[in-house]
C-alpha positions in Angstrom: -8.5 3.6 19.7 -11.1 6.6 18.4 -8.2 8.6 18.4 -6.3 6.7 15.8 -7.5 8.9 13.1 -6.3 12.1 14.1 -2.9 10.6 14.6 -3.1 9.7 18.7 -3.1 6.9 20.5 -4.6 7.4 24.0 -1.1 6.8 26.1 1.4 7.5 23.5 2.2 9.8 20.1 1.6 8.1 16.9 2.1 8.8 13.5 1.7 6.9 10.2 3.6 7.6 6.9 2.0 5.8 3.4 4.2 5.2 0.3 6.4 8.3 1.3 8.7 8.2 -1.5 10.5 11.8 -0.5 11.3 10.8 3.1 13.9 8.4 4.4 13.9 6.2 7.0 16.2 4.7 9.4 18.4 2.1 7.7 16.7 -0.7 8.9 13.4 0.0 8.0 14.9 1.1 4.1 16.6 -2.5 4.6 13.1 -4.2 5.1 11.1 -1.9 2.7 13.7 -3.0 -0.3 12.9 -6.6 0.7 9.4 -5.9 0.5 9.4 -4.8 -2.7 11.5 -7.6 -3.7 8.5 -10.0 -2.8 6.2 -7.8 -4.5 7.4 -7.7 -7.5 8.7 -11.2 -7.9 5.4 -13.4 -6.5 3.0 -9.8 -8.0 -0.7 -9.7 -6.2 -2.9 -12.9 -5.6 -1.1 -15.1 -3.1 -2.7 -16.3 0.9 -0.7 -14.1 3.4 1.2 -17.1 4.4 3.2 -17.1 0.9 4.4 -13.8 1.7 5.5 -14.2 5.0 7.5 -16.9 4.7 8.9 -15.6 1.0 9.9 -12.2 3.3 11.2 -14.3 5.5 13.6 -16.2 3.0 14.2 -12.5 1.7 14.9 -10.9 4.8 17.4 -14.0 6.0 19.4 -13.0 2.6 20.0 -9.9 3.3 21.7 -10.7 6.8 18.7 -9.8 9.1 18.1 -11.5 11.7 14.0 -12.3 11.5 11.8 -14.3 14.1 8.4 -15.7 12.4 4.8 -15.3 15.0 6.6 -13.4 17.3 4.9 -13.9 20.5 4.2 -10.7 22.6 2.5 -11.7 25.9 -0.2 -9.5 27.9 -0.6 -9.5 31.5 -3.2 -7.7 33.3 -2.0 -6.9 37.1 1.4 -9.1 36.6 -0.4 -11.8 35.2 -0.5 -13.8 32.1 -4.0 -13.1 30.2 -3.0 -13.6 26.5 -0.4 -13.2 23.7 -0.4 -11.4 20.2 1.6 -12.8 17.3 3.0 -10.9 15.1 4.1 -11.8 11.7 7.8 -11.1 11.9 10.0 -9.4 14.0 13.3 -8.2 12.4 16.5 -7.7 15.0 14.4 -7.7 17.4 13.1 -4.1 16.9 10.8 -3.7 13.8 7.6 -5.8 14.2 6.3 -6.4 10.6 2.5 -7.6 10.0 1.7 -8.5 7.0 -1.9 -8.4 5.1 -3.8 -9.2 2.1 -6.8 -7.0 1.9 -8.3 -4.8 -0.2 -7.2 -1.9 1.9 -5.6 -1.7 4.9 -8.1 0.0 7.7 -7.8 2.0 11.0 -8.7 -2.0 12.7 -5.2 -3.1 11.3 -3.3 0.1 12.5 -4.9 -0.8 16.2 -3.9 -4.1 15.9 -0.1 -3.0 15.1 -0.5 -0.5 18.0 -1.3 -3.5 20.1 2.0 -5.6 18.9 3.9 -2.2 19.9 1.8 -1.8 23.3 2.3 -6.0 24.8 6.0 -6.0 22.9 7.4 -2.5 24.5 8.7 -1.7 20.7 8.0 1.2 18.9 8.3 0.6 14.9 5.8 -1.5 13.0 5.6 -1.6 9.4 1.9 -2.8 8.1 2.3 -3.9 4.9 -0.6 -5.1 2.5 0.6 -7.7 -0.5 -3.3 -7.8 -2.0 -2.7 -5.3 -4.5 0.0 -5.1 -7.7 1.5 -2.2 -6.2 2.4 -3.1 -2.1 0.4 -0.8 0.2 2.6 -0.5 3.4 2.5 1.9 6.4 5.0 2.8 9.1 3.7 3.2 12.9 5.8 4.8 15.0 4.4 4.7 18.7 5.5 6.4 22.1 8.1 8.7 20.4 7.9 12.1 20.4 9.5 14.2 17.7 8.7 16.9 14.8 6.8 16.3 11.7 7.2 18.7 9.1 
């Protein structure tokens, strides 16, 4: 994952948006980002990771989304089983959420949400970090290719 910083994964194009309050999204991710914020502002900074996963997960219910706690992406190596990821939440069965509480999210999480995207076969992740009063979040995108202005 060296490549991570420059914007690359090795097999597929990756990007990753921060905070970007001048672009929109598609609706679903815009649907999830406005529950995020929700939890933000009503628990603020300071809680274990599992408070805010399961308070998105009320959140996320009440807006109609259908939401799957640890979803479980297996791995296989040559057709076989070797291992499964869990991700925090998986929204309609296409955004994979992982959720953090860190003093800054790091190019390890970013690989980590490139491997939910990699053993899942899905292509949006939002990495979202509740540690600080203002949510940090990032949007990875993987195995699309498209313009960036």
């Amino acid at each position: 994952m060296k490549n991570v910083e420059r914007g690359f994964e090795r097999t597929a194009l990756l990007w990753v948006d921060m905070d970007s309050s001048n672009e929109s999204f598609d609706p679903l991710t815009e649907r999830v980002l406005g529950a995020i914020f929700e939890v933000s502002n009503t628990l603020g900074a300071g809680f274990l990771e599992k408070v805010y996963q399961r308070a998105l997960l009320v959140e996320l219910r009440l807006r109609g989304l259908k939401v799957v706690p640890e979803a479980r992406f297996g791995v296989r190596y040559k057709g076989e089983p070797i291992g499964d990821y869990l991700a925090d939440l998986l929204v309609e069965d296409v955004l994979v959420i992982e959720l953090k509480c860190a003093e800054h999210l790091s190019n390890q999480h970013v690989a980590q949400c490139l491997n939910y995207l990699r053993a899942s076969g899905r292509t949006l992740c939002l990495l979202v970090n509740f540690q600080r009063p203002k949510v940090e979040w990032k949007r990875i995108v993987s195995g699309v290719q498209a313009a960036r202005a």
